[in-house]
C-alpha angles and dihedrals in degrees: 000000000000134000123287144210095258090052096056095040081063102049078042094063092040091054089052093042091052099044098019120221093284093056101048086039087056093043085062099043081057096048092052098044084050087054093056088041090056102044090035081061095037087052083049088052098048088053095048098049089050089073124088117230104203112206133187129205115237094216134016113258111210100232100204134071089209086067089049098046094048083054096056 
């Protein structure tokens, strides 16, 4: 038993009832404004991860413990 047409023509009209056409038009302007939003930011990331940031250390750090322990 599964749901029919008639069923979701009704929960159609009481959605409609309930918002009213200019409420659910404006949901959906938001959501595809959000949706720019989101791939306009997501375009911005790609290109800023494709630069190089070049970094140099101020002092040399000795990498090893051996080097540490002949010293003592």
């Amino acid at each position: 038993m599964g749901i029919s047409v008639w069923q979701i023509l009704i929960v159609a009209v009481v959605v409609v009832l309930l918002f009213g056409r200019g409420k659910i038009s404006d949901l959906m302007g938001d959501v595809a404004k959000g949706i720019k939003s989101f791939k306009k930011g997501m375009a911005e990331d790609d290109s800023e991860t494709a630069k190089t940031i070049e970094h140099e250390a101020a002092e040399p750090v000795s990498s090893t413990k051996s080097e540490e322990t002949k010293a003592s």
